[in-house]
Structure formats: structure tokens, C-alpha cells
C-alpha positions as CSV (number, residue, x, y, z in Angstrom):
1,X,46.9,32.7,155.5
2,X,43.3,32.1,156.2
3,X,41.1,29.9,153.2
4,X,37.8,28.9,154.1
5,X,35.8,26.4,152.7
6,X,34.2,26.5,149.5
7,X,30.5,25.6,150.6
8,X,27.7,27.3,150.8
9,X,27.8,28.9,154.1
10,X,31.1,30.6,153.5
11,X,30.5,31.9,149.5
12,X,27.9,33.4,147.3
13,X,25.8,35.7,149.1
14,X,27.3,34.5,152.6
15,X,31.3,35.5,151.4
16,X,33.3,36.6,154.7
17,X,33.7,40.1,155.3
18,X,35.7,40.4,159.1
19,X,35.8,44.1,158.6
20,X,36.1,46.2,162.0
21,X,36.2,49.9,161.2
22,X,34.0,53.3,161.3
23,X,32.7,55.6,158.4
24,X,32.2,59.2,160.1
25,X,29.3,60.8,158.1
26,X,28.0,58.3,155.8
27,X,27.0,59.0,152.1
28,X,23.4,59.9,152.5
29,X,20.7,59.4,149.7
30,X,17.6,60.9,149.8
31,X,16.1,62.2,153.4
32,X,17.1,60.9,156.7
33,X,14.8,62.4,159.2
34,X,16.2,64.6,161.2
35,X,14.3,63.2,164.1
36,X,15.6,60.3,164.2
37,X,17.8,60.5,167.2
38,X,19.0,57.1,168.3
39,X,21.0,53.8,167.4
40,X,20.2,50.9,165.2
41,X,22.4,47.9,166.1
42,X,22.4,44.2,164.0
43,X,24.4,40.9,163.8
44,X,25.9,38.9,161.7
45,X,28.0,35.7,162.3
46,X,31.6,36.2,161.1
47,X,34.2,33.7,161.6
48,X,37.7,35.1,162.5
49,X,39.5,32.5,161.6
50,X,38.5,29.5,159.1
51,X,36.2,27.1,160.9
52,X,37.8,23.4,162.6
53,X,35.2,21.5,159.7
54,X,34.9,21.9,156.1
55,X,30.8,21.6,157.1
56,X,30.5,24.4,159.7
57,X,27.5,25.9,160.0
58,X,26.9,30.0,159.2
59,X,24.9,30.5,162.4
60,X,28.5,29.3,163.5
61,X,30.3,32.2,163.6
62,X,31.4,35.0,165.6
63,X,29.0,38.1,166.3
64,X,30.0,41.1,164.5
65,X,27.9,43.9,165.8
66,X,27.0,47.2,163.8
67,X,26.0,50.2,165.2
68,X,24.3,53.1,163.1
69,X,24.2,55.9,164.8
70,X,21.4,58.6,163.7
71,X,22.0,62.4,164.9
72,X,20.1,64.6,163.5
73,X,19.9,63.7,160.3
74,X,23.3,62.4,159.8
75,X,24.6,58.9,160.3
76,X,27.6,57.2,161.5
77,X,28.4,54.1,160.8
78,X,31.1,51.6,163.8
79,X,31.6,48.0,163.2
80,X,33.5,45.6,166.3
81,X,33.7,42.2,166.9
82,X,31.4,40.7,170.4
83,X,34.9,40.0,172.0
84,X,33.4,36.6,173.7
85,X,35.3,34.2,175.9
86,X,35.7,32.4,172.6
87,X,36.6,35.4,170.1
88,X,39.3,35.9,173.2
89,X,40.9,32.3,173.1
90,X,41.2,32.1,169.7
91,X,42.6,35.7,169.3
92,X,45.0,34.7,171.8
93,X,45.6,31.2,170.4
94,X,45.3,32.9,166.3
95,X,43.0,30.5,165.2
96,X,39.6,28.0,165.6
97,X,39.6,26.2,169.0
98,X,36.0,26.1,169.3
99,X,34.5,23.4,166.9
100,X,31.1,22.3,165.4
101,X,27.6,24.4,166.1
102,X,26.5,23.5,170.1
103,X,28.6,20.5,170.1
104,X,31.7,20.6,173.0
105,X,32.5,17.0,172.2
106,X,34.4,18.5,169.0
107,X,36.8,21.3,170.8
108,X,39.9,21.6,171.4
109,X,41.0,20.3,175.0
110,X,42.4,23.7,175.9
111,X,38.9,24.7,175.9
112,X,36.7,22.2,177.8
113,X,34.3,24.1,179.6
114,X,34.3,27.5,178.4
115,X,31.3,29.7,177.6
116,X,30.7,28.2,173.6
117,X,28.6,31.6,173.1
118,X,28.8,33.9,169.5
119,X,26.7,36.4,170.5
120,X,25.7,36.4,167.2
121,X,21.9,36.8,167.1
122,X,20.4,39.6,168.5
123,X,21.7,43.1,170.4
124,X,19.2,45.3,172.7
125,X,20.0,47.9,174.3
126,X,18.8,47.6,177.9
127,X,18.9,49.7,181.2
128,X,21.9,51.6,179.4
129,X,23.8,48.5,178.2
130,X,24.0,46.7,174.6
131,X,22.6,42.6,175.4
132,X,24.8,40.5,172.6
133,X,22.4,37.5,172.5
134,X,23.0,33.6,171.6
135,X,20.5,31.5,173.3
136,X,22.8,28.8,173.9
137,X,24.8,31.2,176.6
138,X,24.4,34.6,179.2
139,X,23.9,37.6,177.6
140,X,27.5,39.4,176.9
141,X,26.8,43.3,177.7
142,X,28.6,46.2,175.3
143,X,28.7,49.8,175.2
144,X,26.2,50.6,173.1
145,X,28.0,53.3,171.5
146,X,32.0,52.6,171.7
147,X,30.4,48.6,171.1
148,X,33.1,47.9,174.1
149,X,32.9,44.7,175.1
150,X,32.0,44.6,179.1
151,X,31.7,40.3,179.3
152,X,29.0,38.0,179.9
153,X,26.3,38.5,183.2
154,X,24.9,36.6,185.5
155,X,22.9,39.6,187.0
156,X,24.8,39.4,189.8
157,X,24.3,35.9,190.5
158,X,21.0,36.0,190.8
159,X,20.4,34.0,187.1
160,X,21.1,30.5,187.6
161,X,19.9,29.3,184.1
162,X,22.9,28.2,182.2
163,X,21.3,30.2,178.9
164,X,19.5,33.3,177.9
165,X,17.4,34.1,174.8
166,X,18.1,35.7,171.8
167,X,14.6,37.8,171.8
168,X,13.7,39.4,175.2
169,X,10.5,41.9,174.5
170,X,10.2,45.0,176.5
171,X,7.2,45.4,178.5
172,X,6.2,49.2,177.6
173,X,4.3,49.1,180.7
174,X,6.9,48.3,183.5
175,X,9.8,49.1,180.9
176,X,10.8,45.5,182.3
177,X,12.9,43.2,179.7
178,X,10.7,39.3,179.5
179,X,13.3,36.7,178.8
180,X,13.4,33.1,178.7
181,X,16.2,30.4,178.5
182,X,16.6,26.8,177.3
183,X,18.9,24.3,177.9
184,X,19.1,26.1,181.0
185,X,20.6,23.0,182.4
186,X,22.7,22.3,179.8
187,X,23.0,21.0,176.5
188,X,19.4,19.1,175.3
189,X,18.3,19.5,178.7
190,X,14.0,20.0,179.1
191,X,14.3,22.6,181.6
192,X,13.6,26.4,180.8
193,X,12.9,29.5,182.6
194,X,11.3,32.5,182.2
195,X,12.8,35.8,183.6
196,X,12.3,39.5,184.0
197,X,15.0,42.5,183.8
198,X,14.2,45.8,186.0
199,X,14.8,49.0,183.7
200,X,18.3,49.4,185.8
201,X,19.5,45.8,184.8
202,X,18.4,43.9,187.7
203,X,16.7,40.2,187.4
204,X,13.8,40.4,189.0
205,X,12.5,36.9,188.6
206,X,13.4,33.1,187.4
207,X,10.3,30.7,187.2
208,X,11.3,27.5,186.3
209,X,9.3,25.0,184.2
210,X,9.8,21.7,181.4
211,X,8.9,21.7,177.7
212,X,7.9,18.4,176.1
213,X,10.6,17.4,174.2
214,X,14.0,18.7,174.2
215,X,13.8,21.5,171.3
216,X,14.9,25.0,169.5
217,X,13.2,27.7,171.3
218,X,14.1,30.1,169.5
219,X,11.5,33.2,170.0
220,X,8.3,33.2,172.4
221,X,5.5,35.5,172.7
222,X,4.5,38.0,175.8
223,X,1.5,39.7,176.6
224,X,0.3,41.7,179.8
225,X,-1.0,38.7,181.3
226,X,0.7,35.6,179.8
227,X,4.3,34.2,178.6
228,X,3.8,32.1,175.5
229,X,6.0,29.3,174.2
230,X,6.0,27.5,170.8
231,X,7.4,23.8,170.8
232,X,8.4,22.7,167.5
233,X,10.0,19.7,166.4
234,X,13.0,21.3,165.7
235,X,14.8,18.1,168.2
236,X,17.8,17.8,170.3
237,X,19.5,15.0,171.9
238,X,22.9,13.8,173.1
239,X,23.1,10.9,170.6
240,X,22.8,13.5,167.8
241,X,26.0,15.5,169.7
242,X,27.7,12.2,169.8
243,X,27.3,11.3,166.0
244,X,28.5,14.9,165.1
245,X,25.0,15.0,163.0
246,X,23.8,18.6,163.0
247,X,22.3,19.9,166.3
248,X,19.1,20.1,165.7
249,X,17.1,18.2,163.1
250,X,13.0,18.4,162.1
251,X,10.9,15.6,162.8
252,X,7.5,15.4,161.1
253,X,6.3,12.4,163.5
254,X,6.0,15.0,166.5
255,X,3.1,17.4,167.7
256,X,3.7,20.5,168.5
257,X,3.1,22.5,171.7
258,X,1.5,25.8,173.0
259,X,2.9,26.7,176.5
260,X,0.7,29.4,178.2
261,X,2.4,30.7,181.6
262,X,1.1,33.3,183.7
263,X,3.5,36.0,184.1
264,X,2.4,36.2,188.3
265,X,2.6,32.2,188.1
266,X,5.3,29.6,188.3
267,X,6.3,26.8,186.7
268,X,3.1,24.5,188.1
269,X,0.8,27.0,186.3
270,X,1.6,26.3,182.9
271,X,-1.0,25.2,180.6
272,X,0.4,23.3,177.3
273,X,-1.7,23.3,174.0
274,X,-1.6,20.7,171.8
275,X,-1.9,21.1,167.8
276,X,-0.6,18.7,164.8
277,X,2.8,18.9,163.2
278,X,4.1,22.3,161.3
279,X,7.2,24.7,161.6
280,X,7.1,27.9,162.6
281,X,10.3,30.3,164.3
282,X,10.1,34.0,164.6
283,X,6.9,35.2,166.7
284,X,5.2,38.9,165.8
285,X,3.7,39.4,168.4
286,X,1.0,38.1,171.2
287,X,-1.7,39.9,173.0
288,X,-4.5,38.7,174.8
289,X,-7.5,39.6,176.2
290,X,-8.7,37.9,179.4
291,X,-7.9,34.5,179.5
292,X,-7.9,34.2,175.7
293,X,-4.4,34.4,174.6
294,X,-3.5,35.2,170.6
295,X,-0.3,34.3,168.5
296,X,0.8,35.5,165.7
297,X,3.8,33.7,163.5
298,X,4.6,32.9,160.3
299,X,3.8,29.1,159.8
300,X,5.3,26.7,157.4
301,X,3.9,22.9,156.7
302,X,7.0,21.6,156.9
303,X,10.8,22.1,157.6
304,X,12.1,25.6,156.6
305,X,15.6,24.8,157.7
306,X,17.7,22.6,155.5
307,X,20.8,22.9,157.6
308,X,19.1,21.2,160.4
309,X,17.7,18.4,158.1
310,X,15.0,15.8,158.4
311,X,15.5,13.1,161.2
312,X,14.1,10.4,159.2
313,X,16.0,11.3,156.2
314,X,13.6,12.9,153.8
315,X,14.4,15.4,151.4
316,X,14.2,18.9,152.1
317,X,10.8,20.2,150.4
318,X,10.9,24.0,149.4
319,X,7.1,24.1,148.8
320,X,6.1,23.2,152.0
321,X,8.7,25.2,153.6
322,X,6.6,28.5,152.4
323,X,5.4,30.7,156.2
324,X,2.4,32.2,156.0
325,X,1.6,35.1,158.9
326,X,-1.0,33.0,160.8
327,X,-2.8,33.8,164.1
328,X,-3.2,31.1,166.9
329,X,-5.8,31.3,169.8
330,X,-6.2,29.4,172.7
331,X,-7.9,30.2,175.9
332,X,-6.1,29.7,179.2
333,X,-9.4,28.7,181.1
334,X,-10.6,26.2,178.7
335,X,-10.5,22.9,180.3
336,X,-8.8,20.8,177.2
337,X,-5.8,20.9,175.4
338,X,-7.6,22.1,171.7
339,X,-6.3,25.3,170.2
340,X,-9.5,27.6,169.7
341,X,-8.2,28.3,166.2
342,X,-5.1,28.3,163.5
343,X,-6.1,31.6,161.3
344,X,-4.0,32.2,158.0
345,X,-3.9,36.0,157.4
346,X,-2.0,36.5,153.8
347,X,-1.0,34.9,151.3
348,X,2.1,36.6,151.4
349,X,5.1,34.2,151.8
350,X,7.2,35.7,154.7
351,X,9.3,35.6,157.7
352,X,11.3,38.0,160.2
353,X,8.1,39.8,161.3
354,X,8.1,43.3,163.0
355,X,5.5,45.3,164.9
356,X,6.1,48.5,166.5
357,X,8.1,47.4,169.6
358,X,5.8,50.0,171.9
359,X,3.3,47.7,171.7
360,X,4.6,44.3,172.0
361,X,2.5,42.6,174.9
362,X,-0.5,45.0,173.7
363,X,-2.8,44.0,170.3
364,X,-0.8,45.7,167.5
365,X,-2.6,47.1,164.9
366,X,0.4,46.9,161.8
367,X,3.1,44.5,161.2
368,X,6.2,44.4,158.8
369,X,8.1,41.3,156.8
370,X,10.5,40.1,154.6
371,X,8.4,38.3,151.8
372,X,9.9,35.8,149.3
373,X,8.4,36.2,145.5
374,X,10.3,33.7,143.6
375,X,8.7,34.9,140.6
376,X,10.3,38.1,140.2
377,X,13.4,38.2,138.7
378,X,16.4,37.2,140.3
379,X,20.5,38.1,139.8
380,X,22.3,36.9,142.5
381,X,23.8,33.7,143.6
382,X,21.7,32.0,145.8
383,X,19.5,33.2,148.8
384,X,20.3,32.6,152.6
385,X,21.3,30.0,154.5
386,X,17.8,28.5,154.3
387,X,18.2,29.2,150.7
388,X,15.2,31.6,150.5
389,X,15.7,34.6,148.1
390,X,13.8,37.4,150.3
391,X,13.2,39.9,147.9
392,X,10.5,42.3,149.0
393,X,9.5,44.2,152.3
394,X,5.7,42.9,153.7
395,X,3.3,45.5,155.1
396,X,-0.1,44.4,157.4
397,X,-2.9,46.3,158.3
398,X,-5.0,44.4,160.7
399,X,-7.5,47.1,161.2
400,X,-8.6,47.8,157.6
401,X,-7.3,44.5,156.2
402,X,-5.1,46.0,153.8
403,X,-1.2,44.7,152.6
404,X,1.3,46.1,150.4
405,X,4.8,44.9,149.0
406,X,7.6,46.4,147.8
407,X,10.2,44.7,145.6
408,X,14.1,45.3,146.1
409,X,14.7,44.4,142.4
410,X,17.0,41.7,140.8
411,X,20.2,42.1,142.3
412,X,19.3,42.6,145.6
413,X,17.7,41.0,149.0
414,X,16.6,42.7,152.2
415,X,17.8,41.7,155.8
416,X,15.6,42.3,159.0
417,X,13.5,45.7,159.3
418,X,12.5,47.0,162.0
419,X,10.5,50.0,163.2
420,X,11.2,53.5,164.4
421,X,8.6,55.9,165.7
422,X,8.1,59.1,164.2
423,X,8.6,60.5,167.5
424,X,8.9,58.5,170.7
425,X,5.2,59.7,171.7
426,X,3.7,59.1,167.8
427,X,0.8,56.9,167.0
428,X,1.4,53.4,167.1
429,X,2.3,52.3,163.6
430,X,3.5,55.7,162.6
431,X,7.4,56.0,161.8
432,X,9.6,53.9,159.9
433,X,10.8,51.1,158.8
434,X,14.6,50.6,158.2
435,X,16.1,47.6,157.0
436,X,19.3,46.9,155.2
437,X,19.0,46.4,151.4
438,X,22.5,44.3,149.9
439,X,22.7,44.7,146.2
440,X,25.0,41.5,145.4
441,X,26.0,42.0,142.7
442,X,27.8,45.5,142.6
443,X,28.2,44.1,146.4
444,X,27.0,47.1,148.6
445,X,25.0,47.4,151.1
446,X,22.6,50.2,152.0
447,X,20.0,51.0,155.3
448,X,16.8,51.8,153.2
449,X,14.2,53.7,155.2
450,X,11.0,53.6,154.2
451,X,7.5,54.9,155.5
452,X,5.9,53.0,157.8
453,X,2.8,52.3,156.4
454,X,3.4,53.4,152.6
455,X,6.6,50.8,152.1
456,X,5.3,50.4,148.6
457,X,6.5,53.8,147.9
458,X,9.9,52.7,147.8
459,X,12.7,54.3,150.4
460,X,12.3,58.3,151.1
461,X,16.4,58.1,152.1
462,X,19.2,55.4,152.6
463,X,22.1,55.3,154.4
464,X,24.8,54.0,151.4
465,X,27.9,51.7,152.7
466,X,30.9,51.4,150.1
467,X,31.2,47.4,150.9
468,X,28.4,44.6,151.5
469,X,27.5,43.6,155.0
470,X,27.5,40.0,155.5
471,X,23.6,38.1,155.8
472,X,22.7,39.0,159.0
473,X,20.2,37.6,161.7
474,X,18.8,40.5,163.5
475,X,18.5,44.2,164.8
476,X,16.9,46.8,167.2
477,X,16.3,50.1,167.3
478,X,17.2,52.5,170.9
479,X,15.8,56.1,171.3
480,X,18.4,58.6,172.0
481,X,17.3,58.4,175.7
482,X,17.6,54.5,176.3
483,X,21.4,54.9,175.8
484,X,21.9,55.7,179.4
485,X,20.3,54.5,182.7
486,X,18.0,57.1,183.5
């Protein structure tokens, strides 16, 4: 009988659901477009069997991938396990042999040396295939519609990086995927690479290059010119591993780092920026223009991670753990090591920001978040794993400067949107934005879509599901014709 622990990453808001099953025609409320032709797949980690330690991590558990499926203008709904290596072996074996987050040291000897991977942060679909992403690991590939598992990829061999990332962009000039790894040596190992993926799957390049410091990597920016890498302290190292202390940890002493590669370079062209210590994750977007290269990203003073906790041992410090959507700019050519500029551009508190994926690599005129009011009214038990109650939907303007919220109300928080065009040829920015509302308290979960650029209108229709999806970490949307290799 499975009994997991009673901590915070296993109860409240982040309760188990291990539900694999399909809903044929879901309840509808309001208007689904009937344009919208295509898939929208997410993650969530979901432990099959109760973790090895009492102190297991969410980001910990195995990928459960959902797939709604938009036909005209009905919706089904198919849930399925990423059947990793390790969901395999401990299927087979019917429980945990895998143990603490990126540490081997604490598995099970019948294990030593398998693929660790969860596939638990981010699926794309992808020259006809669903990429399952953890960045610690390959890429697993799935059927984007039956969610088969196919197994992890090497591109034939050609990959040599140990790891993959868990946000490739699409170039929507070449239609080539731009990836990255770290770690690509191996656990808290400083070399990286940056790749690209052919439209049909194939890897048409591995440049190899060293960060600073051994780090999370966890997103990066890519524009027409330029691949663009954020270091933050976010630190790794084998005597952390050896401890069993939590992977990763912040550390305030550190600067941070700007990496600027050319995309027709390697690793000898890389030009590192240098800026004073903050945190910041997910990326919007970058874009530049020349040699002048611009990054935007939500940016915190301080740690907003309280499971990967201080080195030096200070408390976690939930005011200075507040991202702000800020643009960075540095120019390639410049002959020191000075960012041009840090730019804050709201005052809105947010994270998980979204543009309209036709344009990543390009300047992007809108951009979408989830914002945190702690002000507002709240029901529930707690927020995240970060602890964040995200409450409201965040809409920019960056032509006409305005920004709009809209509010989920007290019993509910919002996971990841994302954008879906109108029409695959519509102007940029027109569409919709879809995202996943959880009302947790009468513990349902619902895909709200909203328009684009009105959000504060509330949702025009929602897909309604009769159980709560577990918290996840991210999504994508695929065009009808991007489910098959053309």
C-alpha cells in the first residue's frame, strides 16, 4: 500500500494524483474556437511509487504528460506516464529504486548507471515527434498523439553531450530546434553545448564551450544571430552530492554571467558578460539587432528557490525573492565585459513568461505571465513548491506600453500559459492564451482560454476536467500540421 510523506512537496496543493486515463469529449464551457486545430501537451512530476527519502524533492518525480487535443472545437483529453528507463525499473521492480534529486550516490545498486531522467519538465513536439525533456538526461521521444513512449535519442549518435535542455526554441526561420545541454560531461561538470535539430529530427550541430562556475542552466535565450546563456549562482558540486545536501543551493557571494555565442561560431567565440549578484530562471525571449543583443527575464534580488536553499545558511527571504520582467542589453562588439543596461519593465511580480512562439529569435511585440498578488484574497493551502501563490495571468504590451491582469479568484492558482495563434498565418500577438486554472479547493482543474491581448476579460471558454491536475512545470502548443514530418 503506497503512503507518502506528509511534507510539503507531497500534500496541499502538490497531493499525488498518478491518474493515466482519457476523457472523450470534454465538458466544454463557453466557446472553444473552432479553429483551433492542434495539441497542447504539459508536465507534471508524479511519483509512482513513494519516494526512497521522507525529503524528496517534487521536481523529483516521474513525468506525467497530458495531451489536449483540439478538433474543431471539441477537446479530448489522454493522460500517460513518460515510460523512462527509470519509470521501467521500478515498474518492473514495483517500487522506488532511483533515490534523491541528481544524486546517483543514493540508488539502489541494481541501478548504477542508468539514465536518472523524469522527463518531467517540458514536451515539444518536433519534426513529428513529442521531446519529453529533463535537462539532466537525452530527450525521451513520444507519440504525440497515442503519448507512446518511443525511448531516449542520441540522434543517431551524432549527440555526444551526456544532457539535453528542457527549453529548445524553434527558429521560425529555418524551423530548426536550438538546444543546449549542461552537465554534458556529467554530473557538476563546466562543459555545455549548444545544438541544432533539422525540421526532420536530425542534429545538425554540437559546439562545445565552459560556463564559469558549475550551475543550473535552466533556460537560455536565441536570436537570429546569437545564443545567450544566463549563469546564476544557482551552484553545483560533488561535495554537495556527497553530503546528500540538496543539489543545487544559491550563493549570494557569486557574480553572475552573460554568455553571448554566435550561432555560426564555436566555443572560442563566446563572449561572457559580467553583472553583480541576482536570480533569475525562465527567459522570454531575446532578440537582437546587430551586434547588440537584448534579454528579457523576470529578475529577483535574491533566491526564489527555497528548496535549493542558501549555501551560507541564510534564511530564505520572500521579499527579495519577488521577479520583476527586466530587459538586459549588452553588445557583442564592445570591448569590456559591462552590460550596456539592466531595464525593469513592470512592476508586476511574475514568472513563467510567454511570447508568441512565431517569433522567438525575432523582437516580440507582447508577452504573457503568471503574476503573484499576495494581496488578494487567498483560500487554498499554500502555493507551489517555491511557495508562491500565482494568482493572476500577466499581459505586456511593449509597443504601446500598456499591461493588464486578470485575477483567478480565491480558490484558485494558474499554471503555465501559453500562446496559440488565431490562425497559423495571424498577426503576431493575435490568438490565445490557454493555461490551466486549478480551483483547490472544490479540486478541479480547468484549461481557461482567454484572448490574447484582452486577458482581463476573463476566459471566452474552458475546457472543464472532473479531477485536479497536479502543479505542473510546463507546456506547448503544436499546430495540427506539426504532428507529422512533412
Amino acid at each position: 500500500m503506497a503512503h507518502y510523506p506528509d511534507t510539503r512537496a507531497f500534500t496541499g496543493i502538490l497531493n499525488m494524483l498518478r491518474f493515466e486515463g482519457d476523457i472523450y469529449d470534454c465538458e466544454v464551457e463557453g466557446e472553444i474556437p473552432s479553429q483551433l486545430n492542434g495539441t497542447f501537451h504539459r508536465v507534471h512530476p508524479d511519483q509512482q511509487f513513494p519516494p526512497i527519502f521522507e525529503d524528496d524533492q517534487f521536481f523529483n518525480g516521474d513525468g506525467m504528460i497530458s495531451l489536449f487535443r483540439f478538433r474543431n472545437g471539441k477537446v479530448d483529453f489522454k493522460q500517460r506516464y513518460a515510460q523512462t528507463d527509470k519509470w521501467k525499473l521500478e515498474r518492473e521492480a514495483d517500487k522506488a529504486l532511483f533515490g534523491a534529486y541528481r544524486n546517483p550516490l543514493t540508488d539502489d545498486p541494481s541501478v548504477k548507471g542508468q539514465i536518472r531522467s523524469t522527463a518531467n519538465t517540458t514536451p515539444m513536439v518536433h519534426a513529428g515527434k513529442l521531446f519529453a525533456m529533463k535537462e539532466d538526461s537525452p530527450p525521451l521521444l513520444m507519440d504525440p498523439l497515442t503519448l507512446e513512449t518511443f525511448g531516449f535519442t542520441d540522434f543517431d549518435g551524432k549527440m555526444k553531450s551526456e544532457t539535453f535542455c528542457a527549453h529548445p526554441k524553434i527558429d521560425p526561420i529555418t524551423g530548426n530546434m536550438i538546444a543546449f545541454s549542461y552537465g554534458a560531461k556529467g554530473l557538476c561538470t563546466k562543459e555545455c553545448t549548444y545544438m541544432e535539430v533539422s525540421p526532420t529530427g536530425e542534429l545538425l550541430k554540437e559546439v562545445w564551450f565552459d560556463v564559469p562556475y558549475t550551475c543550473m542552466l535552466h533556460d537560455f535565450g536565441a536570436t537570429e544571430d546569437y545564443v545567450v546563456f544566463h549563469i546564476i549562482p544557482i551552484i553545483c558540486n560533488w561535495e554537495r552530492v556527497e553530503q546528500r545536501l540538496p543539489y543545487f543551493g544559491f550563493d549570494t557571494t557569486l557574480p553572475i554571467y552573460l554568455g553571448v555565442l554566435p550561432r555560426d561560431g564555436d566555443g572560442k567565440d563566446m563572449k561572457w558578460f559580467k553583472g553583480p549578484n541576482l536570480f533569475c530562471s525562465h527567459v522570454m525571449n531575446a532578440f537582437n539587432d546587430g551586434s547588440k543583443v537584448f534579454f528579457d527575464v523576470p529578475v529577483a534580488k535574491n533566491n526564489m528557490f527555497p528548496f535549493f536553499p542558501d549555501v551560507h545558511g541564510a534564511a530564505y527571504k520572500p521579499e527579495e525573492a519577488q521577479s520583476k520582467m527586466t530587459r538586459w542589453t549588452v553588445d557583442y562588439n564592445s570591448k569590456g565585459e559591462d552590460f550596456e543596461s539592466m531595464d525593469k519593465m513592470t512592476d508586476m511580480v511574475g514568472e513563467f513568461p510567454r511570447i508568441d512562439d512565431r517569433y522567438a529569435t525575432q523582437q516580440h511585440d507582447y508577452g504573457w505571465l503568471l503574476v503573484t498578488d499576495p494581496t488578494l484574497q487567498f483560500n487554498g493551502p499554500g502555493g507551489r513548491a517555491s511557495g508562491l501563490m500565482i494568482n493572476k495571468l500577466g499581459y505586456m504590451d511593449f509597443l504601446t506600453g500598456k499591461q493588464s491582469e486578470w485575477w483567478a479568484g480565491p480558490d484558485c492558482v494558474i499554471q503555465e500559459p501559453c500562446f496559440v495563434p488565431r490562425t497559423p498565418d495571424s498577426p503576431q500577438g493575435d490568438g490565445y492564451i490557454i493555461a490551466l486554472v486549478d480551483d483547490i479547493i472544490n479540486n478541479y482543474s480547468k484549461l481557461a482560454i482567454f484572448e490574447a491581448q484582452a486577458i482581463e476579460e476573463g476566459p471566452i471558454g474552458s475546457v472543464n476536467l472532473p479531477f485536479r491536475l497536479r502543479q505542473g512545470l510546463h507546456g506547448n502548443w503544436a499546430d495540427e500540421r506539426k504532428l507529422s514530418i512533412a
